[in-house]
DRENDO-1510 file (C-alpha; in Angstrom, 1 decimal, always signed):
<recs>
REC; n; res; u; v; w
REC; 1; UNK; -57.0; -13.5; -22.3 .
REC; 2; UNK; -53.3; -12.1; -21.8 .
REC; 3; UNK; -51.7; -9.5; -23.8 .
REC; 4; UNK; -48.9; -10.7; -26.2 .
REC; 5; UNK; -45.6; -10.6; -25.1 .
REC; 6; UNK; -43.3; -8.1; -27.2 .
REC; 7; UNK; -41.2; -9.6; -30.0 .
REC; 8; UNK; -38.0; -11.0; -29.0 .
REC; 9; UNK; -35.5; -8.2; -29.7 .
REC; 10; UNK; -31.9; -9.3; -29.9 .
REC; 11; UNK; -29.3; -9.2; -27.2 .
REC; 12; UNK; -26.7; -6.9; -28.6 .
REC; 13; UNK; -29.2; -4.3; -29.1 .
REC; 14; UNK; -28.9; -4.0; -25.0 .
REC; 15; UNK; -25.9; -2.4; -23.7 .
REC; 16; UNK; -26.7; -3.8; -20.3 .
REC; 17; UNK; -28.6; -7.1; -20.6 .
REC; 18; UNK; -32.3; -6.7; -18.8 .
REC; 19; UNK; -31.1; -9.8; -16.4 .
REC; 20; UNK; -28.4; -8.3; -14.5 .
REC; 21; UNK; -30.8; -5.0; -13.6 .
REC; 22; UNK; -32.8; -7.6; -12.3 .
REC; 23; UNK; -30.4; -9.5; -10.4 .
REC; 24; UNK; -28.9; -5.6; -9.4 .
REC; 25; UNK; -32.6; -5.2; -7.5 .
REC; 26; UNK; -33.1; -8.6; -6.6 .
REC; 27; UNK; -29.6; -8.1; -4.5 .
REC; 28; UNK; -30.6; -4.7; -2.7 .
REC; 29; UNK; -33.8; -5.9; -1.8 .
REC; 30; UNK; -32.1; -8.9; -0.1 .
REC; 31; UNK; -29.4; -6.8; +1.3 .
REC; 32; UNK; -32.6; -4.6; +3.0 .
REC; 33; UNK; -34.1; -7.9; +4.3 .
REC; 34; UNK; -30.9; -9.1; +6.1 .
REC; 35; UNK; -31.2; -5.4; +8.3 .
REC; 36; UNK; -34.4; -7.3; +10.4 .
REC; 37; UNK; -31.9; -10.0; +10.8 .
REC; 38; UNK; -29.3; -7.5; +12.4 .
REC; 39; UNK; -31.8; -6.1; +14.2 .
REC; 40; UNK; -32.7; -8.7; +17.6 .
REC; 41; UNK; -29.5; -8.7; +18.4 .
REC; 42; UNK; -29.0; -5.1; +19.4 .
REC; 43; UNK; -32.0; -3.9; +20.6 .
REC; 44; UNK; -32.9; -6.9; +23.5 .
REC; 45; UNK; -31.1; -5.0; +25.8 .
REC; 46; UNK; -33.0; -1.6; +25.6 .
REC; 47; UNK; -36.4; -3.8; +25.2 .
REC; 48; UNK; -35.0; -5.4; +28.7 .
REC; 49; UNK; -34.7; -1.7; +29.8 .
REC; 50; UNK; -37.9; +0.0; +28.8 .
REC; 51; UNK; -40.6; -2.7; +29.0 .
REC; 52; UNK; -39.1; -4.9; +31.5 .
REC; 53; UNK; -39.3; -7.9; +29.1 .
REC; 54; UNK; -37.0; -11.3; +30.5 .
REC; 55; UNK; -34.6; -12.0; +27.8 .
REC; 56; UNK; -36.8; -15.7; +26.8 .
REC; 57; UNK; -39.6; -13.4; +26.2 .
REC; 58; UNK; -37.7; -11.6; +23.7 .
REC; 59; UNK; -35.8; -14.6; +22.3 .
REC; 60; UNK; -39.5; -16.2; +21.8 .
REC; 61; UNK; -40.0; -13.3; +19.3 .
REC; 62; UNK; -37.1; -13.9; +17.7 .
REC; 63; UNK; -37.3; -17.9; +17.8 .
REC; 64; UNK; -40.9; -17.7; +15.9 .
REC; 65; UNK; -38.9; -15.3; +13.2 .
REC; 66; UNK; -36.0; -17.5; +12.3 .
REC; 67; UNK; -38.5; -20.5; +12.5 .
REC; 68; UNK; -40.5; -18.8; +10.0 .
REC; 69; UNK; -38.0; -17.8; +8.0 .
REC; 70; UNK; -37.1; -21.1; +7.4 .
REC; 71; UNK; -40.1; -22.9; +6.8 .
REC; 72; UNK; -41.7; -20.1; +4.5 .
REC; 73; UNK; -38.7; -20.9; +1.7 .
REC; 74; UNK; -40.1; -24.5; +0.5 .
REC; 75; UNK; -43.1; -23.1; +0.2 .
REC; 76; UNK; -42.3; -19.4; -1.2 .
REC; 77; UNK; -41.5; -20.6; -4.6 .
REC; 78; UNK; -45.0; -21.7; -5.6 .
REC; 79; UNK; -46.1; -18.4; -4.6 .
REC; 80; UNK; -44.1; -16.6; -7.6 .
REC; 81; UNK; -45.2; -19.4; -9.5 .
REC; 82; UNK; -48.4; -18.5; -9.0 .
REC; 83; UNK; -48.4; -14.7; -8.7 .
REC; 84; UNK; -45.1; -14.2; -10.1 .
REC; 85; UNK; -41.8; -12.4; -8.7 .
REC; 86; UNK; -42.7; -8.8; -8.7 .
REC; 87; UNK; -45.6; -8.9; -6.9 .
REC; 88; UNK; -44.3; -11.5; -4.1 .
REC; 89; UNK; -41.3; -9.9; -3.6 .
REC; 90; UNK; -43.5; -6.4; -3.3 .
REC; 91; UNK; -45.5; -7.6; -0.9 .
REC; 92; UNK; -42.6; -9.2; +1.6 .
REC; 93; UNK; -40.9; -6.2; +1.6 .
REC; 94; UNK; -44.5; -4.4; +2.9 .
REC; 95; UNK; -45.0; -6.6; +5.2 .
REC; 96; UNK; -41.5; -6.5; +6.3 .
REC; 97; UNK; -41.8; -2.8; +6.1 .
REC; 98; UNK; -45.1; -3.2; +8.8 .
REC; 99; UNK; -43.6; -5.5; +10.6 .
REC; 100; UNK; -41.0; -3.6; +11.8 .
REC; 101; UNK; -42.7; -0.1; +11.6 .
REC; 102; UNK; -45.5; -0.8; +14.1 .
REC; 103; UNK; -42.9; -2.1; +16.8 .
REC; 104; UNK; -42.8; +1.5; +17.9 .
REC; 105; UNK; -46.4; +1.7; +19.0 .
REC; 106; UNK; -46.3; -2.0; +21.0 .
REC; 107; UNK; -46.7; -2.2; +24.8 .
REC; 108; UNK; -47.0; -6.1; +25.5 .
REC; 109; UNK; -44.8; -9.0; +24.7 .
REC; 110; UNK; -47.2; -11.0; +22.4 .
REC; 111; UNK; -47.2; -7.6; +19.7 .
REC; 112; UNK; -43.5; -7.8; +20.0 .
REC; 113; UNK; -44.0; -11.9; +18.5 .
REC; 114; UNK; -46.4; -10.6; +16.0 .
REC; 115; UNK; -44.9; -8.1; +14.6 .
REC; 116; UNK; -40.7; -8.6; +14.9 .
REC; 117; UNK; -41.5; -12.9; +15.1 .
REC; 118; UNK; -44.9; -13.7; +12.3 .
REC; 119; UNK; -44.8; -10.9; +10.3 .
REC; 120; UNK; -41.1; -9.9; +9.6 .
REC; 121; UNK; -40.7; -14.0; +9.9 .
REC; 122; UNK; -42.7; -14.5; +7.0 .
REC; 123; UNK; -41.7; -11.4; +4.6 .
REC; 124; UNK; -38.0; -11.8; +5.1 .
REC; 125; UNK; -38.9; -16.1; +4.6 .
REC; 126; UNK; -40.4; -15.1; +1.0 .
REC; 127; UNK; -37.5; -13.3; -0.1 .
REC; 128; UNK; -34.7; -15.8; +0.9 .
REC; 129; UNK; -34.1; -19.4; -1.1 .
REC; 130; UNK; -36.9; -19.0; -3.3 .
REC; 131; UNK; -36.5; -15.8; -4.5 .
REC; 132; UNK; -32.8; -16.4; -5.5 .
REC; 133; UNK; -33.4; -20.0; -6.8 .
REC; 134; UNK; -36.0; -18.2; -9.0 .
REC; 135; UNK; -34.6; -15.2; -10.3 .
REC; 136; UNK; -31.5; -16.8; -11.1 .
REC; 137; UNK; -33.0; -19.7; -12.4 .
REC; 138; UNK; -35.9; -17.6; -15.1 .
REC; 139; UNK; -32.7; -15.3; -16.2 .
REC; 140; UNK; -29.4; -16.1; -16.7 .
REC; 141; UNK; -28.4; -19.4; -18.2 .
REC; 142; UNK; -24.4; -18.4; -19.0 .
REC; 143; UNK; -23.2; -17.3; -15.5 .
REC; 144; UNK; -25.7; -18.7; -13.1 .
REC; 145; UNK; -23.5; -19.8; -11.0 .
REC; 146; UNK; -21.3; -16.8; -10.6 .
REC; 147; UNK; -25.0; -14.9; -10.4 .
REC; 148; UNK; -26.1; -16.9; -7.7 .
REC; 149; UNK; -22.8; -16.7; -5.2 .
REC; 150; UNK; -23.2; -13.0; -5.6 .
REC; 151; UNK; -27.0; -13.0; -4.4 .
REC; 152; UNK; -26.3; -14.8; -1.7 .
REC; 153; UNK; -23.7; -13.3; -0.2 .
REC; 154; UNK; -26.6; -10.0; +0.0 .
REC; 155; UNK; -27.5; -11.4; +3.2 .
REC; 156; UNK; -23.9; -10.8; +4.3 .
REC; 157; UNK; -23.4; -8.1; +3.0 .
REC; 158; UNK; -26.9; -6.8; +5.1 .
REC; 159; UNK; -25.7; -8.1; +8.1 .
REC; 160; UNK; -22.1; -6.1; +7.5 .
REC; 161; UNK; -23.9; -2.9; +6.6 .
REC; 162; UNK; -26.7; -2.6; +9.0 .
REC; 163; UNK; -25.6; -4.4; +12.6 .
REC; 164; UNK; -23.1; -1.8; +13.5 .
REC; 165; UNK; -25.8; +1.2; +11.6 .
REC; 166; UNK; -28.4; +0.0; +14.3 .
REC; 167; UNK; -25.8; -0.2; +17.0 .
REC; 168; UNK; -25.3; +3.5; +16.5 .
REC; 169; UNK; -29.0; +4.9; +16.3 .
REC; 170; UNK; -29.4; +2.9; +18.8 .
REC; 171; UNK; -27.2; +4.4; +21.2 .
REC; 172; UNK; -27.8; +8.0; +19.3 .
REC; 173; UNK; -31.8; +8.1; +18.9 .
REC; 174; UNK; -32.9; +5.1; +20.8 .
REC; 175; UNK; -34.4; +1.7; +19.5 .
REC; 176; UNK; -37.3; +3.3; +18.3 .
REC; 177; UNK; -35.1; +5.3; +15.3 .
REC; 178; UNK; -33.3; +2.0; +14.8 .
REC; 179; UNK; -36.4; +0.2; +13.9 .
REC; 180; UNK; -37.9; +2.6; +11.7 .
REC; 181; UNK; -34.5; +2.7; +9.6 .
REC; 182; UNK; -35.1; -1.0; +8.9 .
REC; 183; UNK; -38.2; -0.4; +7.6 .
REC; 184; UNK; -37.1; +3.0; +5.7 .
REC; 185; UNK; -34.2; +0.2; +4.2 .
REC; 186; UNK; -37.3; -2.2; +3.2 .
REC; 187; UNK; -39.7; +0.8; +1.5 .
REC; 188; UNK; -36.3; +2.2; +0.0 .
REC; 189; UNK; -36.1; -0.5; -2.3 .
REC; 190; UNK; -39.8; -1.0; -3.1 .
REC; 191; UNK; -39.9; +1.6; -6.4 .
REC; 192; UNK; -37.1; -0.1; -7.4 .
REC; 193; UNK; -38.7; -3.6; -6.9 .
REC; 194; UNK; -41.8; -2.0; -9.2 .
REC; 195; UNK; -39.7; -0.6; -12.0 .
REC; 196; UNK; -36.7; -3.2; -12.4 .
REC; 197; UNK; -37.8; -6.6; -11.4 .
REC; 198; UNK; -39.7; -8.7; -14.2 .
REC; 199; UNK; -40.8; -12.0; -13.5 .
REC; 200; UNK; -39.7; -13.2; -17.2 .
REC; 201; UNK; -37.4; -12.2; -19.7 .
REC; 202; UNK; -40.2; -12.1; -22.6 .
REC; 203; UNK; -41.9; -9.7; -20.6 .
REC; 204; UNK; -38.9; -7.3; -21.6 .
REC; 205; UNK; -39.0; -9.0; -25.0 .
REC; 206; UNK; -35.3; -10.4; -24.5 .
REC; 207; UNK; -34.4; -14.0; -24.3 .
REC; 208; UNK; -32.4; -15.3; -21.0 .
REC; 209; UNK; -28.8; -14.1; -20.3 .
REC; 210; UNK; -26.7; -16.3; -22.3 .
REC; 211; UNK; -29.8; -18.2; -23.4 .
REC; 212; UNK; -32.6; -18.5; -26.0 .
REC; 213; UNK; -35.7; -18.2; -26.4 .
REC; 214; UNK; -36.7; -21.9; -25.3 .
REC; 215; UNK; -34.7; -21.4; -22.1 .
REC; 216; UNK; -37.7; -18.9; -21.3 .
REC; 217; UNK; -40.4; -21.5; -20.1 .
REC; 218; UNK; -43.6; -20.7; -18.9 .
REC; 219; UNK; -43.9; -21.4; -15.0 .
REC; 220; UNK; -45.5; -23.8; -13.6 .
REC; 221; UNK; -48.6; -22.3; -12.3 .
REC; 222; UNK; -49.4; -25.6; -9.6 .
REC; 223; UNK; -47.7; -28.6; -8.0 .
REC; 224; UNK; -44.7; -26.9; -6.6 .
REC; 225; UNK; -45.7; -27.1; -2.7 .
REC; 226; UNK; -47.0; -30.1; -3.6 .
REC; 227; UNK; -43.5; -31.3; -4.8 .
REC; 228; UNK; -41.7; -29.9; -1.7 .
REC; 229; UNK; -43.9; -31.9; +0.7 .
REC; 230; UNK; -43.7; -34.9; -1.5 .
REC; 231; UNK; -39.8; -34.3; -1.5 .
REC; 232; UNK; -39.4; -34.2; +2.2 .
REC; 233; UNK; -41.6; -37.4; +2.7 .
REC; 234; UNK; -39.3; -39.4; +0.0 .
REC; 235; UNK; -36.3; -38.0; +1.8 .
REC; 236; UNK; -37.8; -38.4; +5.1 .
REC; 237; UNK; -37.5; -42.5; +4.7 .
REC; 238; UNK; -33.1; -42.2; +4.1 .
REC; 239; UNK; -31.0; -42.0; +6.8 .
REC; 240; UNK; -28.3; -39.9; +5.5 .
REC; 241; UNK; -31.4; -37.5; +5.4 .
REC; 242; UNK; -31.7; -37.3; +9.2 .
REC; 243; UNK; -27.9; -37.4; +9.3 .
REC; 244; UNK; -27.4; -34.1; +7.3 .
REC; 245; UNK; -30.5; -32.7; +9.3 .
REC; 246; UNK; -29.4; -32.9; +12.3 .
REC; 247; UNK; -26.0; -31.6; +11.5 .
REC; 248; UNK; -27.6; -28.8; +9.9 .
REC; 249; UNK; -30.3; -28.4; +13.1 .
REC; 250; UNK; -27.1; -28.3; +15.6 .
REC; 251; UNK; -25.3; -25.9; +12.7 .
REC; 252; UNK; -28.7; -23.6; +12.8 .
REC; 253; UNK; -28.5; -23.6; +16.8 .
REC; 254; UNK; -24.2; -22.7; +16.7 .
REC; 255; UNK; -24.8; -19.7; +14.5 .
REC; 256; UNK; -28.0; -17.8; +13.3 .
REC; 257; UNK; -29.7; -18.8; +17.0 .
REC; 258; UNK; -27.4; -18.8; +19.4 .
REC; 259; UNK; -24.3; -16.1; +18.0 .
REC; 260; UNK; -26.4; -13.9; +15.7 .
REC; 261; UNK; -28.9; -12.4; +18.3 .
REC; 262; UNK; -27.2; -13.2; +21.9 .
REC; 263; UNK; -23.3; -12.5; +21.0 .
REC; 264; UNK; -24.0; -8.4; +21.5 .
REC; 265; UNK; -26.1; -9.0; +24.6 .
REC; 266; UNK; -23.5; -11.6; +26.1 .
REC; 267; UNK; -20.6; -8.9; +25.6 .
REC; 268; UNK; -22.5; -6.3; +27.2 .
REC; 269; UNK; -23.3; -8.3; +30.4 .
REC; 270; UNK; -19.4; -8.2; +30.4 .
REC; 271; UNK; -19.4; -4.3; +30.4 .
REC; 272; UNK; -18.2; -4.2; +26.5 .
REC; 273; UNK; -20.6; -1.4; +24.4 .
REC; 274; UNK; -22.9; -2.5; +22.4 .
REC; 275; UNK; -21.6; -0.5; +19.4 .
REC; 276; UNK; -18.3; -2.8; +19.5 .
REC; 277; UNK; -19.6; -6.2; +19.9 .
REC; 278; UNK; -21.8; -5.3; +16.8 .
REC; 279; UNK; -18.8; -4.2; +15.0 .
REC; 280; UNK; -17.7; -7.9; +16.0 .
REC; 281; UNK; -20.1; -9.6; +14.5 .
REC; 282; UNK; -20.1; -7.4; +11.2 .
REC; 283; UNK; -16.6; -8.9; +10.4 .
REC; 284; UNK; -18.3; -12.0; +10.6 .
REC; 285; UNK; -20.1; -11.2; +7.7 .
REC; 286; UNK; -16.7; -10.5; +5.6 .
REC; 287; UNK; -15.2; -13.6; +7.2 .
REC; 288; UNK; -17.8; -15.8; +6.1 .
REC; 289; UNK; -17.8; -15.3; +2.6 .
REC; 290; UNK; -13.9; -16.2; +2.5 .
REC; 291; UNK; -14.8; -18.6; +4.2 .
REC; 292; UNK; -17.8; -20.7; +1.7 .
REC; 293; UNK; -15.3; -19.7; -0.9 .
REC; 294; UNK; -12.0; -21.8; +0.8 .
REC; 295; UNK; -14.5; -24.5; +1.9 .
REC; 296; UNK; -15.8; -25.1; -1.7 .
REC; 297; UNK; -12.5; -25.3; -3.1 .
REC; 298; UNK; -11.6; -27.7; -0.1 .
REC; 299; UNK; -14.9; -29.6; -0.7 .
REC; 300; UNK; -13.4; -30.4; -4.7 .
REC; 301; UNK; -10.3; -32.0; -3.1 .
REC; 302; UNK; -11.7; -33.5; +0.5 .
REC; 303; UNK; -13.6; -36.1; +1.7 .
REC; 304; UNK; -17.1; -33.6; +2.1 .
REC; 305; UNK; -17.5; -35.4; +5.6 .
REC; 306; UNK; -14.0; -35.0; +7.0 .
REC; 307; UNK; -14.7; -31.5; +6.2 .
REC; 308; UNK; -18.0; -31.5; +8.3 .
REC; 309; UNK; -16.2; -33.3; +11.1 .
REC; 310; UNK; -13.2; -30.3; +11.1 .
REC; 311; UNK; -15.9; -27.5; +10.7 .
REC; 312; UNK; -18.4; -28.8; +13.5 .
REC; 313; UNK; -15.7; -30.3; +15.9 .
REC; 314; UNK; -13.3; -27.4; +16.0 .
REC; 315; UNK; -16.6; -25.0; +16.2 .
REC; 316; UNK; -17.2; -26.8; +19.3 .
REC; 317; UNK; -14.0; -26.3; +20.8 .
REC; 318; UNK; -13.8; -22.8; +20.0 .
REC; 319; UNK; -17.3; -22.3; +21.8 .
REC; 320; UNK; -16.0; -23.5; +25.0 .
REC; 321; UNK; -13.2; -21.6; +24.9 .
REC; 322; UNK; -15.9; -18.2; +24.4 .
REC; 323; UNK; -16.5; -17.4; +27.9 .
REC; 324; UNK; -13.3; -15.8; +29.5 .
REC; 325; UNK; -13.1; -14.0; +26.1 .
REC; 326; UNK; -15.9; -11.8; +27.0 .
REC; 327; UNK; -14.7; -8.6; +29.2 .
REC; 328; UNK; -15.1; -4.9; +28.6 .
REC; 329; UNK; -11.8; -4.5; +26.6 .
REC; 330; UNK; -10.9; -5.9; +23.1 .
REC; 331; UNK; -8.2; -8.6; +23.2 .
REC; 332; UNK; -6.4; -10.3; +20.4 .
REC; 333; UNK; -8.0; -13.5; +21.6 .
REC; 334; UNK; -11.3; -12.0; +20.9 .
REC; 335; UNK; -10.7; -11.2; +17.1 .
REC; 336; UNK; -9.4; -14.3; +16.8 .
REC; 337; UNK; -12.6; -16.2; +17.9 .
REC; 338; UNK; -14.5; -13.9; +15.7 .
REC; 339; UNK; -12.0; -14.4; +12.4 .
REC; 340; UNK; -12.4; -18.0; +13.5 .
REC; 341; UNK; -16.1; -17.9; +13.4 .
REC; 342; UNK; -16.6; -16.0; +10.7 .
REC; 343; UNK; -14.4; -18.4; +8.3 .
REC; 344; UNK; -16.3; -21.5; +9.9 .
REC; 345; UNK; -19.7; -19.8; +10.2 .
REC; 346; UNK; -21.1; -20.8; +6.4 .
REC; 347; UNK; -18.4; -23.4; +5.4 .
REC; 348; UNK; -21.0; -26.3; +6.1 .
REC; 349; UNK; -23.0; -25.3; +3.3 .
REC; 350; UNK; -20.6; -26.5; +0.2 .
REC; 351; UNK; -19.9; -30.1; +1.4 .
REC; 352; UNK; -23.5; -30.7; +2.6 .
REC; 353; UNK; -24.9; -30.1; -0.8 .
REC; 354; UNK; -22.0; -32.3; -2.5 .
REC; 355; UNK; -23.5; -35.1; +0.3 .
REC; 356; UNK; -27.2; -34.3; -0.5 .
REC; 357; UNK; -26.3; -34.7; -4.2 .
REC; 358; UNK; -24.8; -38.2; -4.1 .
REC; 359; UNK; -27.4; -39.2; -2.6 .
REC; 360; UNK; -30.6; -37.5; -4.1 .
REC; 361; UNK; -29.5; -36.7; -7.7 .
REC; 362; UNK; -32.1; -34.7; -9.3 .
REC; 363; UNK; -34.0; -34.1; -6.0 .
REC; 364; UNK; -31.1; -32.7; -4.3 .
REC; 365; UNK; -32.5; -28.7; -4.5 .
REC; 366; UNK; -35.9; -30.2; -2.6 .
REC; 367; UNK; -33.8; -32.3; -0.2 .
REC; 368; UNK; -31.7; -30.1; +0.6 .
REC; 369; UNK; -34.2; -26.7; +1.1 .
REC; 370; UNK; -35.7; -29.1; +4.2 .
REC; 371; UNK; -32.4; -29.6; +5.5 .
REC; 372; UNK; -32.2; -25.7; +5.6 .
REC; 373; UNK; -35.2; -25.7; +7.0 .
REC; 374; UNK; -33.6; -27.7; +9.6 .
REC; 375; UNK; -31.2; -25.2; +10.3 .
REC; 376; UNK; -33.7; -22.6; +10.6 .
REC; 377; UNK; -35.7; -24.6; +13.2 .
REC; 378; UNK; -32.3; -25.1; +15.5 .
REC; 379; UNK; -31.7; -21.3; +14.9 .
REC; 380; UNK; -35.5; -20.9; +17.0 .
REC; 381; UNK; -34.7; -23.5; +19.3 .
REC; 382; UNK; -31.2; -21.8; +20.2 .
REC; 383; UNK; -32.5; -18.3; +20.0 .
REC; 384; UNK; -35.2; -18.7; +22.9 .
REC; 385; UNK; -33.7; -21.6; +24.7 .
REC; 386; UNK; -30.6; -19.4; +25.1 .
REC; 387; UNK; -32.9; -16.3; +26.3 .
REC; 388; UNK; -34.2; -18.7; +29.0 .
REC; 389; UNK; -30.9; -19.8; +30.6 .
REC; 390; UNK; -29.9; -16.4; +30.5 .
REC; 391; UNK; -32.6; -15.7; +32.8 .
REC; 392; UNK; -32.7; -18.7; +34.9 .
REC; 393; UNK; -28.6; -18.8; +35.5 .
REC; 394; UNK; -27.6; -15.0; +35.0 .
REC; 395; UNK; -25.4; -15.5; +32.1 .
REC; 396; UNK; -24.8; -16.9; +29.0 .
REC; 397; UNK; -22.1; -20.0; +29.8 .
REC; 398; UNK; -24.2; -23.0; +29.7 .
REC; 399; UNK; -25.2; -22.0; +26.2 .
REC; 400; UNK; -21.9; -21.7; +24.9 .
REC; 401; UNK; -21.0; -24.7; +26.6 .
REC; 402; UNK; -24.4; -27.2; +25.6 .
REC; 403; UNK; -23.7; -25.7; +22.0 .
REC; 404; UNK; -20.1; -26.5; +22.1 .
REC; 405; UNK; -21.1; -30.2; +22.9 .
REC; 406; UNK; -24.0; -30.5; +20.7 .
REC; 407; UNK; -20.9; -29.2; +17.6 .
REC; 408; UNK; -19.2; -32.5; +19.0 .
REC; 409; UNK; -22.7; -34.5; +17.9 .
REC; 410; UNK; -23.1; -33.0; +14.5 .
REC; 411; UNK; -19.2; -34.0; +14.0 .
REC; 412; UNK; -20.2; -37.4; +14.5 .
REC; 413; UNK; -23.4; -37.3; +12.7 .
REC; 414; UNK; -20.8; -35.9; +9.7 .
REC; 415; UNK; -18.7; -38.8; +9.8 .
REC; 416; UNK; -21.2; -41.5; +9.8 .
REC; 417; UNK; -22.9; -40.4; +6.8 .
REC; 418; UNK; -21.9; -43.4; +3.8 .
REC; 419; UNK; -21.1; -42.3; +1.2 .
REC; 420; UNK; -22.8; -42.8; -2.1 .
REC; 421; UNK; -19.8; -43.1; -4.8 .
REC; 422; UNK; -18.8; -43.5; -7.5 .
REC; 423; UNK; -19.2; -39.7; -7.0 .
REC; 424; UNK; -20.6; -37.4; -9.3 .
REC; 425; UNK; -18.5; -34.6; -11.1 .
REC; 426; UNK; -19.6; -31.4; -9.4 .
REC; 427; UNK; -18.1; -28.0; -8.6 .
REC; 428; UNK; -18.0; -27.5; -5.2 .
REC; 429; UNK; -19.8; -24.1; -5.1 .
REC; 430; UNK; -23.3; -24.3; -5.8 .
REC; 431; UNK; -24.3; -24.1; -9.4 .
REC; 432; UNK; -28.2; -25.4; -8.7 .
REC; 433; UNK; -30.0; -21.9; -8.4 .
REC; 434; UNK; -32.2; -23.5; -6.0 .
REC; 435; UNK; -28.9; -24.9; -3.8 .
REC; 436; UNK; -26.8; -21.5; -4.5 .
REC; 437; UNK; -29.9; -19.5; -2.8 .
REC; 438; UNK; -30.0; -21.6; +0.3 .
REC; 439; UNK; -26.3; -20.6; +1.7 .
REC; 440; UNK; -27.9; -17.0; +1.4 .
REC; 441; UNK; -29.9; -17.7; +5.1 .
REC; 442; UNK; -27.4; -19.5; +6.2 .
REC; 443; UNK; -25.4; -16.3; +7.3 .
</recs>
């Protein structure tokens, strides 16, 4: 039998409504995930050095995280349904935490996929779409929206924080320091976690955030993985389904697999430090917020898949024009790719989910967390298929190059999507909590 919640106590009574503590947590502890997601990218060249692991073996490990990542988010939702937030978000961030704590006792390759690709994969997974879509979702009705852009730009606001932070105890302390700062970043946030996150507002005895009581509904304790699999098998039978997918797959393999952890490893081949080309990527991270924000407004006024066509097409030009950037000084041409980048690097996500709403309605949030899970599954493919032709060919050109021409596919893919009209009257930014959460992985 469960204790009685307290009586509802009235809002004004709170100087700071209980929901945006909550969402003030829910932000920091996905600001300490995104530091394992900064993390592969500086540290396979002193794994190369110490252990005398090939580049694929380390991409492997990083393949089977983003992979995870990915698929864990349909499914992570019916977990704090079942156990509620609190205690799933507590967990992640342990196993997170262990994760990346024991990589300083490994000596073999398959501990290195264990720890950095099963377990990290999975903690950071439970703390991505789901745990956005939810919080968001159980707390605020007024400002939901506005709620959920800020949550998920935590991840790149991680990735701006911690990539050139890691870069610098690497090079200061070693790659051992580096990953027990990650984990310090995940057990940092943990008492916080404990004290401020609530799964419900009636747990605090408060109604929603610009809601009432009945906005406060008792979760749904079953059914919600079953609903996901049941969504991707409806989904599964529509080609503008496969159409997004793949667009989403190649945009997956272009960024998060192929940029995120290979970019600083590419540079330093070229003699540039490691400590710049993370500072590089960082800016990426500032650039791609501007970036969702101009392609949202864009995606109001624009045909969503002329948009797609732009973003993918000119991403692929821009990749074959990488190469003869890379050399041990910082050109102009260089920031410009990575302005470039950055801007492009998310703005996929607001006209995909105006396409996966025309043409799923109501299921769109379902439909649309598979397509991410697309993404995250061309992320693994990228991330170890670019380790291996590192190490069959010497350098990193034919990757830029194949993902340069794969960009050229998922423009087509774009195009050729029908649409669904008469269009429904949407903003462009996500206002689903479910679809908001998503961009969150995306960069």
């Amino acid at each position: 039998m469960t204790a009685p919640s307290p009586p509802l106590v009235p809002q004004r009574s709170h100087r700071i409504h209980p929901a945006w503590w909550v969402a003030a947590v829910t932000f920091l502890a996905l600001v300490g995930a995104a530091a394992f997601r900064a993390v592969p990218g500086v540290l396979i060249a002193p794994l190369r050095e110490e252990f005398g692991w090939s580049v694929s073996t380390i991409s492997a490990a990083v393949a089977v995280n983003m992979a995870l990542y990915g698929l864990t988010a349909p499914f992570a939702a019916a977990l704090m349904e079942r156990f509620g937030i609190r205690r799933v978000v507590m967990c992640a961030l342990l196993v997170v935490a262990l994760g990346s704590g024991l990589t300083v006792f490994m000596t073999t390759s398959w501990q290195l996929v264990l720890l950095w690709g099963v377990l990290v994969g999975l903690g950071s997974g439970s703390m991505a779409l789901s745990l956005v879509a939810t919080v968001t979702g159980r707390w605020f009705v007024a400002r939901r929206g506005l709620v959920s852009g800020i949550l998920t730009a935590g991840s790149a606001a991680g990735q701006l924080i911690f990539l050139p932070l890691v870069a610098f105890i690497d090079s200061a302390w070693g790659w051992r320091a580096a990953s027990l700062g990650t984990t310090a970043a995940a057990l940092a946030v943990l008492p916080l976690v404990a004290w401020l996150l609530r799964d419900r507002p009636r747990d605090l005895g408060v109604t929603p955030y610009g809601g009432t009581a009945a906005d406060d509904v008792d979760p749904v304790r079953t059914g919600a993985a079953r609903t996901a699999v049941r969504g991707l098998l409806d989904a599964a039978r529509t080609r503008p389904f496969w159409l997004l997918a793949v667009g989403f797959f190649i945009c997956g393999m272009s960024t998060n697999g192929l940029v995120q952890p290979h970019f600083i490893p590419a540079a330093h081949d070229h003699g540039m430090p490691v400590t710049t080309a993370a500072g590089l990527l960082a800016l990426v991270g500032i650039f791609d917020i501007a970036g969702t924000i101009l392609s949202g407004w864009l995606t109001d006024r624009i045909d969503p898949r002329v948009l797609l066509l732009a973003y993918y097409g000119l991403r692929g030009f821009s990749l074959f024009l990488l190469p003869p950037l890379f050399g041990p000084d910082l050109h102009v041409s260089m920031i410009a790719f990575i302005v470039f980048y950055g801007l492009d690097w998310v703005a996929t996500v607001p006209p995909t989910l105006v396409l996966c709403r025309e043409h799923f309605g109501a299921r769109a949030p379902v439909v649309f967390g598979w397509v991410f899970a697309s993404h995250q599954v061309g992320s693994a493919v990228a991330a170890f298929g670019s380790g291996v032709i590192r190490d069959v060919t010497g350098s990193y050109d034919l990757a830029w190059f194949l993902a340069g021409g794969l960009c050229m596919v998922a423009a087509a893919a774009s195009i050729a999507i029908r649409r669904n009209l008469p269009r429904p009257t949407v903003t462009a930014l996500p206002t689903d909590p479910t679809e908001a959460a998503a961009a969150q992985a995306h960069g």
